[in-house]
LUMSE-326392 format. One record per atom (N, C-alpha, C): residue number from 0; atom name; y, z, x. Coordinates in nm, 4 decimals. Layout:
N
resi | name | py | pz | px
NUM | CA | Y | Z | X .
...
//
This chain:
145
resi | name | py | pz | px
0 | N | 17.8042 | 8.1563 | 0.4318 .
0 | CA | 17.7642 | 8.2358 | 0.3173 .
0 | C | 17.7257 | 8.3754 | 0.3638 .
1 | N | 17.7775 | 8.4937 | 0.3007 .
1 | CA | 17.7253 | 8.6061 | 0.3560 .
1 | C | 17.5830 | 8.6417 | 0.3158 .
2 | N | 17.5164 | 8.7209 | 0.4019 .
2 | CA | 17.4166 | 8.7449 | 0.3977 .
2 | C | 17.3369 | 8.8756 | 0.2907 .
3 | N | 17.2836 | 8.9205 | 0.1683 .
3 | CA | 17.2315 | 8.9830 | 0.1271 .
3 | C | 17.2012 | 9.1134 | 0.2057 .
4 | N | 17.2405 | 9.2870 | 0.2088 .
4 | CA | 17.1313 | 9.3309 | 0.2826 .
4 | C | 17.0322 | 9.3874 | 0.1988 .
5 | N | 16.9284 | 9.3840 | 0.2979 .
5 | CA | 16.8202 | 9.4520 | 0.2275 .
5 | C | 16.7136 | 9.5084 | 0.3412 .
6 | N | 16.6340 | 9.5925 | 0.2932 .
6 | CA | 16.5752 | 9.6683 | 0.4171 .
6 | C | 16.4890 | 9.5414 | 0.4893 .
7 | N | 16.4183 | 9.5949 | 0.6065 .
7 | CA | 16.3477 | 9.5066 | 0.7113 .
7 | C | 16.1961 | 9.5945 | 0.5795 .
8 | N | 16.0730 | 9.5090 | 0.5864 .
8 | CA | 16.1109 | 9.3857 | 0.6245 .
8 | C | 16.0797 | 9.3022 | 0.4752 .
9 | N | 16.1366 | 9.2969 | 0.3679 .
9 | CA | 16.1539 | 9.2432 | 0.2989 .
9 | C | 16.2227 | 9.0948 | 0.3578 .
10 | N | 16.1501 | 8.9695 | 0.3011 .
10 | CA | 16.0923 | 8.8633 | 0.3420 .
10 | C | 16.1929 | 8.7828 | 0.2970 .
11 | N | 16.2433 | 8.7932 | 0.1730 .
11 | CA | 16.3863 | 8.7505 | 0.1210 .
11 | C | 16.4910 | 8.7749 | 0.2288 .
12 | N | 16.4976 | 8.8877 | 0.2704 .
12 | CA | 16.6602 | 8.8678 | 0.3329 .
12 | C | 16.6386 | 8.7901 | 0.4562 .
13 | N | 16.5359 | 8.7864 | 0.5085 .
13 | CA | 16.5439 | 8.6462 | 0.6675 .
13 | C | 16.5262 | 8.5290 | 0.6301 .
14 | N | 16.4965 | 8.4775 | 0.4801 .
14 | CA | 16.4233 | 8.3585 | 0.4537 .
14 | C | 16.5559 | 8.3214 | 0.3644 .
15 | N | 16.6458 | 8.3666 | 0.3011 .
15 | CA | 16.7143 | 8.3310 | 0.2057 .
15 | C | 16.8701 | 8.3919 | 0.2099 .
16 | N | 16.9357 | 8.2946 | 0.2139 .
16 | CA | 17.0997 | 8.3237 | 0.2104 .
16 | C | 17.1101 | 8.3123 | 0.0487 .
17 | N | 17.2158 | 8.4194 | 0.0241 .
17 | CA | 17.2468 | 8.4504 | -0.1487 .
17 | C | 17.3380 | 8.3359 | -0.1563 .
18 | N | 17.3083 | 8.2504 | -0.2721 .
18 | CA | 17.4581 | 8.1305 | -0.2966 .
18 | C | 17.5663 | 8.2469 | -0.3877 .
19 | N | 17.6478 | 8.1826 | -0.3247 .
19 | CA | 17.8127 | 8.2983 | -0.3472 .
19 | C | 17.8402 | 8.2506 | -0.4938 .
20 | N | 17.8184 | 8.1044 | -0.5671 .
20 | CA | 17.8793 | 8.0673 | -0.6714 .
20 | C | 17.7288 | 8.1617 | -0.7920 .
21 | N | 17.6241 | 8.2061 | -0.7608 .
21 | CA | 17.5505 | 8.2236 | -0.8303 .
21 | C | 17.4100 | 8.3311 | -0.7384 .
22 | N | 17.4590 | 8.4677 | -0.7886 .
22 | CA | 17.3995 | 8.5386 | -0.6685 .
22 | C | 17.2357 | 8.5660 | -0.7541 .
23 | N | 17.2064 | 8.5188 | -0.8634 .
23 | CA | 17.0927 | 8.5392 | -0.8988 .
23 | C | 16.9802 | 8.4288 | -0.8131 .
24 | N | 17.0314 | 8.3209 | -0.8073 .
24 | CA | 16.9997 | 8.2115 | -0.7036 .
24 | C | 16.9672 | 8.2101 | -0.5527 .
25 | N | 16.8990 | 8.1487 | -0.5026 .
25 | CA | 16.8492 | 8.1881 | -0.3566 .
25 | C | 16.8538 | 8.0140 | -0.2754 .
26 | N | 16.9035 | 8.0041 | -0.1825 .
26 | CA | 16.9005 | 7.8694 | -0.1594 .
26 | C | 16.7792 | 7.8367 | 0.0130 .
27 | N | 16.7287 | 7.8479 | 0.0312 .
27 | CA | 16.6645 | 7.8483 | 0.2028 .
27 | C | 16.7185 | 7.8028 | 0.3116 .
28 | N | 16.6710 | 7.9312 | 0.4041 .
28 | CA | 16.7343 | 7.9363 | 0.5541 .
28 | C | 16.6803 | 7.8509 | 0.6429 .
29 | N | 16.7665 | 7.8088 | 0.7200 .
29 | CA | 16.7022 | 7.6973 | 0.8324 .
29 | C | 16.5465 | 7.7859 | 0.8850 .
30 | N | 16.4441 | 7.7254 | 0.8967 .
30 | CA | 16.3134 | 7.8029 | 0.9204 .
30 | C | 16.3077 | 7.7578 | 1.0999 .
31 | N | 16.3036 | 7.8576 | 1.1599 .
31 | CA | 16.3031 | 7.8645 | 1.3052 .
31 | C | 16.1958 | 7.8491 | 1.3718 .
32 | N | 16.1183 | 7.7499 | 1.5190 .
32 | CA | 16.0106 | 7.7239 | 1.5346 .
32 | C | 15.9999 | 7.7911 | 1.6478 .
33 | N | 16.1388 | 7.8522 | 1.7182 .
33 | CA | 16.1273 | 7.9398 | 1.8551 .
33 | C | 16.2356 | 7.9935 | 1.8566 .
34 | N | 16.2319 | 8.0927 | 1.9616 .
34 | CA | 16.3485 | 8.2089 | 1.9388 .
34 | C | 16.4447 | 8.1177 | 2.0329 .
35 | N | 16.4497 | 8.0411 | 2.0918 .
35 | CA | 16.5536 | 7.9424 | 2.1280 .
35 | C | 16.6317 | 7.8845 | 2.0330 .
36 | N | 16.5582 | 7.7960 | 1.9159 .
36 | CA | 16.6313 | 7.7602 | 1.8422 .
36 | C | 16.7088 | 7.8729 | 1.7511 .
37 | N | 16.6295 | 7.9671 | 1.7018 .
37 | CA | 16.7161 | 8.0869 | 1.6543 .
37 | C | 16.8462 | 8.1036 | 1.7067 .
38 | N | 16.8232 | 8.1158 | 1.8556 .
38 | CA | 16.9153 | 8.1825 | 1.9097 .
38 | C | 17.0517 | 8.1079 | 1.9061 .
39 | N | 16.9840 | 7.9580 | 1.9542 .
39 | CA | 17.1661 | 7.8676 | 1.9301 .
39 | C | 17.2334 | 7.9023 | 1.8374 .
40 | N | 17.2226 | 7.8926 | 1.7562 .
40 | CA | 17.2855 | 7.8993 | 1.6078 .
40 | C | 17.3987 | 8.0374 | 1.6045 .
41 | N | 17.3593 | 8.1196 | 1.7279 .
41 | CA | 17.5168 | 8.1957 | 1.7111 .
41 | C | 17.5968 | 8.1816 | 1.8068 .
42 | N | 17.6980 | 8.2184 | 1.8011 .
42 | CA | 17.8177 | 8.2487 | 1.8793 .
42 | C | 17.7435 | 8.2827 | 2.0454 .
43 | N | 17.7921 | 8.1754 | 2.1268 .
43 | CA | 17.7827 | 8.2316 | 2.2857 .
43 | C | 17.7644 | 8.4090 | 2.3037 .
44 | N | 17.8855 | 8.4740 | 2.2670 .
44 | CA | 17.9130 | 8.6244 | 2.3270 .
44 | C | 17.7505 | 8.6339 | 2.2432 .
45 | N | 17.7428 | 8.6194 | 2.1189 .
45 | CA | 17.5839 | 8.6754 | 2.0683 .
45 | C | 17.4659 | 8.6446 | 2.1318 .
46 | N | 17.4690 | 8.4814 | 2.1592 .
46 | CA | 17.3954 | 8.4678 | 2.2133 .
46 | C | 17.3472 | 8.5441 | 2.3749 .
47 | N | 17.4503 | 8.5634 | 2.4233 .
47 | CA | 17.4385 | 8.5973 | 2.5516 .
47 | C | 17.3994 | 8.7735 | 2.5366 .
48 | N | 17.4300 | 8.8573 | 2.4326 .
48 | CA | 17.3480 | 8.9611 | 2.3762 .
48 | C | 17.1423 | 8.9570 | 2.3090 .
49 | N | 17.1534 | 8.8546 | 2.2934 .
49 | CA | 17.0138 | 8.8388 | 2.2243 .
49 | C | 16.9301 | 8.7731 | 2.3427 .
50 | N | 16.9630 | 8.7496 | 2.4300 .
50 | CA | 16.8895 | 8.6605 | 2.5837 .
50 | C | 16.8397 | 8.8202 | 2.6347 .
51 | N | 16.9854 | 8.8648 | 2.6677 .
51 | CA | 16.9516 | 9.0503 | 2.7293 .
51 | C | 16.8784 | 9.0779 | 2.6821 .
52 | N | 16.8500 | 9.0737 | 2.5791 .
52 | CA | 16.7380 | 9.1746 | 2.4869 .
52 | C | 16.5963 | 9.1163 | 2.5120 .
53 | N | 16.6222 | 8.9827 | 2.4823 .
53 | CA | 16.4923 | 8.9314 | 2.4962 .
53 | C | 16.3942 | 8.9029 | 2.6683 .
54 | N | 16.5184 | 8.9822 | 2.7322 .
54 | CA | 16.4423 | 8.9319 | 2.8624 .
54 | C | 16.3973 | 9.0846 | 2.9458 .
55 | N | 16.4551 | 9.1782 | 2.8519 .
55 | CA | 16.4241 | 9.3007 | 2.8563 .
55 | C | 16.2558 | 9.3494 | 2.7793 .
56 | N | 16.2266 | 9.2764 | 2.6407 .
56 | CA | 16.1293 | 9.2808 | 2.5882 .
56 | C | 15.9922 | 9.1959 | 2.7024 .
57 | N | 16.0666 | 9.0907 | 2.7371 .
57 | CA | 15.9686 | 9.0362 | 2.8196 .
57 | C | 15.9246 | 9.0778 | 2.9467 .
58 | N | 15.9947 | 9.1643 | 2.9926 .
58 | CA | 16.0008 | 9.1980 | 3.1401 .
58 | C | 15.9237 | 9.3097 | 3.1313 .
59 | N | 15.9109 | 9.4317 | 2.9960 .
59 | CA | 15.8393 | 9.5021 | 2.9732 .
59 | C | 15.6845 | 9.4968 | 2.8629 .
60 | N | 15.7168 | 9.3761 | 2.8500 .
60 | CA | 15.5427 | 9.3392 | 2.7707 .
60 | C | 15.5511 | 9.1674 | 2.7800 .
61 | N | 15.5011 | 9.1796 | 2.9569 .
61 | CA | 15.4788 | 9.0266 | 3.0166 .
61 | C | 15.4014 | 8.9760 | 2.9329 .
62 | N | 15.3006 | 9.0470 | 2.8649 .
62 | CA | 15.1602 | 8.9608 | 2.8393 .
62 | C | 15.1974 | 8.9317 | 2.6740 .
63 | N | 15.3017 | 8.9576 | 2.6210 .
63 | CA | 15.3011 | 8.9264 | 2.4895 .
63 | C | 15.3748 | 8.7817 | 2.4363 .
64 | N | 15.3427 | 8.7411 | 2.3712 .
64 | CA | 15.3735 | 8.6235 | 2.2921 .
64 | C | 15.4893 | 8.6409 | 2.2161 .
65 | N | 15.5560 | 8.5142 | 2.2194 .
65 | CA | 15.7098 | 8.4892 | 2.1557 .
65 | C | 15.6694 | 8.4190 | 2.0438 .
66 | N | 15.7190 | 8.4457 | 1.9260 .
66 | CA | 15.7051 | 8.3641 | 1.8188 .
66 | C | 15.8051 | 8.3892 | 1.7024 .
67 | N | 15.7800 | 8.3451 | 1.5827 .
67 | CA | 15.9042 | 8.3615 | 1.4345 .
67 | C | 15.8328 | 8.3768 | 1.3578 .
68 | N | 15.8662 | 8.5519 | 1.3437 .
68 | CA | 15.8137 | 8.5699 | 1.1809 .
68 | C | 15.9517 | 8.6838 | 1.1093 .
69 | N | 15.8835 | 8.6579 | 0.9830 .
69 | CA | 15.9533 | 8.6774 | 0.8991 .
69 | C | 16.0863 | 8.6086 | 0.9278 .
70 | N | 16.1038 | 8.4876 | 0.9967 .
70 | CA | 16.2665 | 8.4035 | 1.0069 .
70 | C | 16.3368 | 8.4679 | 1.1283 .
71 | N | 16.2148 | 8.5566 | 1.1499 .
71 | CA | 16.3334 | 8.6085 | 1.3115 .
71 | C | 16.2263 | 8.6136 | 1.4471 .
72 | N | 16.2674 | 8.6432 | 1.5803 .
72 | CA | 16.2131 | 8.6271 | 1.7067 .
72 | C | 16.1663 | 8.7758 | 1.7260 .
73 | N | 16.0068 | 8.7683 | 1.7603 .
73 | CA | 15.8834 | 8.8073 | 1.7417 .
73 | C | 15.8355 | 8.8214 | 1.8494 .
74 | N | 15.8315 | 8.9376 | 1.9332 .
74 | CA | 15.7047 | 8.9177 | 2.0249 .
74 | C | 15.5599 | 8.9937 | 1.9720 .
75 | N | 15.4596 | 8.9837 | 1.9977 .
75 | CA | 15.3394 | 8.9660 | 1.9979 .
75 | C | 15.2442 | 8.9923 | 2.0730 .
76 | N | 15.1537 | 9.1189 | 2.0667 .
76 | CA | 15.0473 | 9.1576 | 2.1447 .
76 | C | 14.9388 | 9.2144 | 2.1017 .
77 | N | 14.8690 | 9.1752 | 2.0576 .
77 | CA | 14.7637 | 9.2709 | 1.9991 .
77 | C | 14.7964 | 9.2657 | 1.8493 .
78 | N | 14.8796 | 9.1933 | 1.7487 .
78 | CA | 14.9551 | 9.2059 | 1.6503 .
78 | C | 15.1186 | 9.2155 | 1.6726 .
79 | N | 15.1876 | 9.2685 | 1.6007 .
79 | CA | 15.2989 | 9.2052 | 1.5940 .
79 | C | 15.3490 | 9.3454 | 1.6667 .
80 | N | 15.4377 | 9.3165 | 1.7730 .
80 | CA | 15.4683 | 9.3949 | 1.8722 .
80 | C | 15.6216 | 9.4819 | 1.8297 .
81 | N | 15.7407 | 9.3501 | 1.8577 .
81 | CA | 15.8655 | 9.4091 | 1.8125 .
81 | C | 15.9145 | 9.2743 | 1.7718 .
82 | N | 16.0334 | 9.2942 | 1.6656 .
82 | CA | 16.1040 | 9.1922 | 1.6182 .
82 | C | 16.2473 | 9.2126 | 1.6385 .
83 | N | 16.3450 | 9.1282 | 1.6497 .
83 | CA | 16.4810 | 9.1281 | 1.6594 .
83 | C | 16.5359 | 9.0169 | 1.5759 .
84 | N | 16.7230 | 9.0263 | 1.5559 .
84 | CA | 16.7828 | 9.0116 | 1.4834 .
84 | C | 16.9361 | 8.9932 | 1.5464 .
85 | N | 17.0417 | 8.9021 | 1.4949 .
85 | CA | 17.1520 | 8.9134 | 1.4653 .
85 | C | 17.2151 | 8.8995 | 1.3682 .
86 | N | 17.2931 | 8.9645 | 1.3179 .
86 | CA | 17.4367 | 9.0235 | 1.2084 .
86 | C | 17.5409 | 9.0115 | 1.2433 .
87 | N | 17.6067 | 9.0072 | 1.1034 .
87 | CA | 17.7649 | 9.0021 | 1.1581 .
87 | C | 17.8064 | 9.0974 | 1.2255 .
88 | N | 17.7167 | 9.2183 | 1.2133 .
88 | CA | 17.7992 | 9.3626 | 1.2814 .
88 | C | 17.7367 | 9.4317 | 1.4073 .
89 | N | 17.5998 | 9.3582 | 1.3436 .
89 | CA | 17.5016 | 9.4651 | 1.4259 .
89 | C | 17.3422 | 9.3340 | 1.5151 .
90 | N | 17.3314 | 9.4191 | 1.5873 .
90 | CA | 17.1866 | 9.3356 | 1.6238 .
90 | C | 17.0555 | 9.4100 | 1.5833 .
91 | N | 16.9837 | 9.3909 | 1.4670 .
91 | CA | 16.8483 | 9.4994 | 1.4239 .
91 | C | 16.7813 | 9.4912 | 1.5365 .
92 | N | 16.6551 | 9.5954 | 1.5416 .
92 | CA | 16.5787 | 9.5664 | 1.6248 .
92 | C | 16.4641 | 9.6689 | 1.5737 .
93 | N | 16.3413 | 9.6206 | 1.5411 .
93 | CA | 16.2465 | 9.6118 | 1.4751 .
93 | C | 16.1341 | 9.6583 | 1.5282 .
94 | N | 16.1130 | 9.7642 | 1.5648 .
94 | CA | 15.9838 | 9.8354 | 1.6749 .
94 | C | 15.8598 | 9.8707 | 1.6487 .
95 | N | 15.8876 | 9.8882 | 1.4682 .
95 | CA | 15.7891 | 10.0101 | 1.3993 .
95 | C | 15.8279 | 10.0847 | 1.3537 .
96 | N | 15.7807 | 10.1754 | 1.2442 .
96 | CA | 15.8031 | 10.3341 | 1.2077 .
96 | C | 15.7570 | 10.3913 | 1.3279 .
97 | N | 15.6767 | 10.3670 | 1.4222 .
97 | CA | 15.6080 | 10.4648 | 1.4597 .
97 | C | 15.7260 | 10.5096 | 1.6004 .
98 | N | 15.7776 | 10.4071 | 1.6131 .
98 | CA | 15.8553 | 10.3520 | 1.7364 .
98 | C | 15.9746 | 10.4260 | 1.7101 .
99 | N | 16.0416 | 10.4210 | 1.6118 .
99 | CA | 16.1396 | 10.4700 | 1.5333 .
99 | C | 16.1318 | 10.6599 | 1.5441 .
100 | N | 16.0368 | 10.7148 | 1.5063 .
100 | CA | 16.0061 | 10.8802 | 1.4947 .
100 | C | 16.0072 | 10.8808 | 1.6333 .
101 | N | 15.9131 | 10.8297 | 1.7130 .
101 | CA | 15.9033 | 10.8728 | 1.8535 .
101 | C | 15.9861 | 10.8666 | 1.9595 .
102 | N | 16.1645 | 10.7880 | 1.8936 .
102 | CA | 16.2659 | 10.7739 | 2.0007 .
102 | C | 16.3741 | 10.7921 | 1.9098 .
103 | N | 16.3138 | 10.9313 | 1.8008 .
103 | CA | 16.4330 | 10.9592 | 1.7154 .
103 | C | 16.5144 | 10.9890 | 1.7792 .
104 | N | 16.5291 | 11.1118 | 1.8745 .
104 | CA | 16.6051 | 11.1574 | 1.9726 .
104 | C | 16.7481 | 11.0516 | 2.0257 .
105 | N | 16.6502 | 10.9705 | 2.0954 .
105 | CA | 16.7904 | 10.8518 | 2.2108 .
105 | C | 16.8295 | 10.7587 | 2.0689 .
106 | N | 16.7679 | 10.7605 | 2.0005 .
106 | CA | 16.7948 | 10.6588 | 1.8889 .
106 | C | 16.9444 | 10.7486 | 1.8043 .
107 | N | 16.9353 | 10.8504 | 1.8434 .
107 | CA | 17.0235 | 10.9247 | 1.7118 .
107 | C | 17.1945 | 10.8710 | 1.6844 .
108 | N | 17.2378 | 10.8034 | 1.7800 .
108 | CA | 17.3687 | 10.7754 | 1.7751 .
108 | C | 17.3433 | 10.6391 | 1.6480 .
109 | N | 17.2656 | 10.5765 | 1.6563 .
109 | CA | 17.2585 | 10.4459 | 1.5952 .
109 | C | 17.2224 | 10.4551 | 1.4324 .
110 | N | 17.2355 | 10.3751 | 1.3719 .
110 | CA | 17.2208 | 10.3317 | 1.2334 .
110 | C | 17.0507 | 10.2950 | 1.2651 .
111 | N | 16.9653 | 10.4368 | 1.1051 .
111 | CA | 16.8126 | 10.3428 | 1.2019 .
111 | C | 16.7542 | 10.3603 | 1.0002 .
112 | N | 16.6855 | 10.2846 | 1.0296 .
112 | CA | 16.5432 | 10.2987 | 0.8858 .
112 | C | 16.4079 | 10.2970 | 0.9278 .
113 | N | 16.3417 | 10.3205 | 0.8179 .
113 | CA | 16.2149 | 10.3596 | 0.8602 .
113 | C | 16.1509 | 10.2736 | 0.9452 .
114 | N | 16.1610 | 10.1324 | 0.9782 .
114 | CA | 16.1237 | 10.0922 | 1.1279 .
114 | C | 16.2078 | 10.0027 | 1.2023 .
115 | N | 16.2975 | 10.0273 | 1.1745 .
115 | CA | 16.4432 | 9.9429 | 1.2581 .
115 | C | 16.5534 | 10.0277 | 1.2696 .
116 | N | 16.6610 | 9.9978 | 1.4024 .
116 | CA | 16.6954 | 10.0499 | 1.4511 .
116 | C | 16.8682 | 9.9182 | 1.4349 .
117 | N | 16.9983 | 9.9641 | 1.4477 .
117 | CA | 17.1067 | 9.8823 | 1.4040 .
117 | C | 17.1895 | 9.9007 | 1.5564 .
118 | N | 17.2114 | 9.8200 | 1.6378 .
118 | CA | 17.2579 | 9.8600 | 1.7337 .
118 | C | 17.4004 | 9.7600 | 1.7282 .
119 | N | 17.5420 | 9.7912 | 1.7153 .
119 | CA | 17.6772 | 9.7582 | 1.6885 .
119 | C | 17.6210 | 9.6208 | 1.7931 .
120 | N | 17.7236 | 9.5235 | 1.7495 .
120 | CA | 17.8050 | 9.4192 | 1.8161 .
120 | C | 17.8710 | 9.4398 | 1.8981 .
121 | N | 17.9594 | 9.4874 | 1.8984 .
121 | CA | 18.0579 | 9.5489 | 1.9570 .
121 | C | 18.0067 | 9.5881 | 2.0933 .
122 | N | 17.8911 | 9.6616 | 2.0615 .
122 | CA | 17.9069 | 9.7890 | 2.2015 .
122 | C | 17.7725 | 9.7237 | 2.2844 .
123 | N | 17.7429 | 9.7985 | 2.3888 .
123 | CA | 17.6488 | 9.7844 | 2.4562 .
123 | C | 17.5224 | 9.8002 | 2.4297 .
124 | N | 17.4452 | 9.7487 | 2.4364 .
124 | CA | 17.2689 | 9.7568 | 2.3411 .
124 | C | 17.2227 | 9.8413 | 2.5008 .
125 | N | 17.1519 | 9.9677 | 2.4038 .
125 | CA | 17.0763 | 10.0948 | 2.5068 .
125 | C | 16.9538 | 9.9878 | 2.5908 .
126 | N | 16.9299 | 9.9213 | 2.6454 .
126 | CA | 16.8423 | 9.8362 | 2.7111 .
126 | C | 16.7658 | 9.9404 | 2.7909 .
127 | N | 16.7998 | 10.0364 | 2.8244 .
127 | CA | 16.7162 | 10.0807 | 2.8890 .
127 | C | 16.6168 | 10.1929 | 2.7899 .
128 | N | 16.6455 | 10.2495 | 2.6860 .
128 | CA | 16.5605 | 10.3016 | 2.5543 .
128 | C | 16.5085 | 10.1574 | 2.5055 .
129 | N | 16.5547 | 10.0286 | 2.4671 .
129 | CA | 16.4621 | 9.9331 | 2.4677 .
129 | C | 16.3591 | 9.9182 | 2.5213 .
130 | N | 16.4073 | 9.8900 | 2.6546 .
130 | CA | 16.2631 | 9.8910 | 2.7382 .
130 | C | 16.1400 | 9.9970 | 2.7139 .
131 | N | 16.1579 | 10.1213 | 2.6906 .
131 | CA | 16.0617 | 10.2744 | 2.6968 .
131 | C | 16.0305 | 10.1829 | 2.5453 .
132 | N | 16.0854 | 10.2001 | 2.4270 .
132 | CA | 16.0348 | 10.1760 | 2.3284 .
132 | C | 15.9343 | 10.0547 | 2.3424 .
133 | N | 15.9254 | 9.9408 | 2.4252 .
133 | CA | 15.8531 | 9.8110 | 2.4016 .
133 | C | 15.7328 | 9.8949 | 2.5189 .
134 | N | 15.7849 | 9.9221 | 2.5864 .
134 | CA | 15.5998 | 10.0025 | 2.6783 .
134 | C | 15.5547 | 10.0915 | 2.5855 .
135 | N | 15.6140 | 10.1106 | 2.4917 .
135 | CA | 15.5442 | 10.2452 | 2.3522 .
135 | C | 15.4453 | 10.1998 | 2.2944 .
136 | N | 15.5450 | 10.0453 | 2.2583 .
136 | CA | 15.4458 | 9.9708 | 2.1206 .
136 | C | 15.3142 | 9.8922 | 2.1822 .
137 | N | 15.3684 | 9.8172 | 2.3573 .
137 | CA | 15.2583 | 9.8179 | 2.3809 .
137 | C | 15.1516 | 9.8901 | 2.4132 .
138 | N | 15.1717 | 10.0102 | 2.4560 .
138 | CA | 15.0355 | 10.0655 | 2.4511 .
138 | C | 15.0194 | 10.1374 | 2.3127 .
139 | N | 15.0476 | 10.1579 | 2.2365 .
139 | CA | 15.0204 | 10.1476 | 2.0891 .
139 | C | 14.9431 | 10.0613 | 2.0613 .
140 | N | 14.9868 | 9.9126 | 2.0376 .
140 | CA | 14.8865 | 9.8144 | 2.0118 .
140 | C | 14.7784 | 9.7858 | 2.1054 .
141 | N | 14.7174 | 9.8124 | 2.2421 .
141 | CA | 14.6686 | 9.7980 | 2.3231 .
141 | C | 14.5359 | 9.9423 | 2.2904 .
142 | N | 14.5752 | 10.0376 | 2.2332 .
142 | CA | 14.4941 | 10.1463 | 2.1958 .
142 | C | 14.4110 | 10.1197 | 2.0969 .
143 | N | 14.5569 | 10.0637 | 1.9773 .
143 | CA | 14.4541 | 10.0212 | 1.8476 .
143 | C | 14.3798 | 9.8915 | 1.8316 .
144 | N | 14.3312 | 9.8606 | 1.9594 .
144 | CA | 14.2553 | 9.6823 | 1.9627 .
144 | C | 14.1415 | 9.7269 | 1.9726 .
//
């Protein structure tokens, strides 16, 4: 079933696939208990994109917690740190507004909204502007504790 878009982080589009025979209707998404199980559920090549990412988030905010919110994989420090995503097209990735203004610059090639960032399928995810952005948010959240 294709997926609804709608901005991050409206709670509907991670929690609810649109039924195709009746789009006023909402039917519920498998509810995820770890970003493992999230993660099976796609395609190897994706999967093997969403591991990178996630071992990049971890490698730069050791001390934060993995968890599922809003229906997607969550790390956690001090409050809610960064969130990620896969699409048919794109992989979101979920930093903040604040995260977002402050790496408008390296961010500019990409598809971004006010706190997410759309990085193609296709191509190579900037891992290394990942990384700077997740030492941002943590000491962001580490300031405001």
């Amino acid at each position: 079933m294709p997926l609804k878009e709608l901005p991050f982080p409206t709670v509907t589009y991670f929690l609810f696939n649109i039924n195709q025979e009746n789009n006023n209707m909402a039917t519920p998404r498998k509810q995820f208990k770890t970003i493992d199980e999230y993660i099976a559920t796609f395609p190897k090549n994706v999967q093997e994109i969403l591991e990178k990412l996630r071992s990049v988030i971890r490698e730069s905010a050791p001390k934060a917690q993995e968890a599922i919110n809003y229906g997607i994989p969550t790390f956690k420090l001090n409050g809610n740190l960064v969130h990620f995503a896969a699409f048919k097209n794109h992989i979101g990735f979920y930093p903040t507004p604040s995260a977002i203004v402050a790496f408008k610059k390296e961010l500019s090639q990409y598809e971004q909204a006010k706190g997410s960032v759309q990085f193609p399928i296709d191509k190579p995810i900037p891992l290394d502007i990942v990384k700077e952005i997740v030492k941002f948010r943590v000491k962001e959240n580490l300031d405001n504790s």
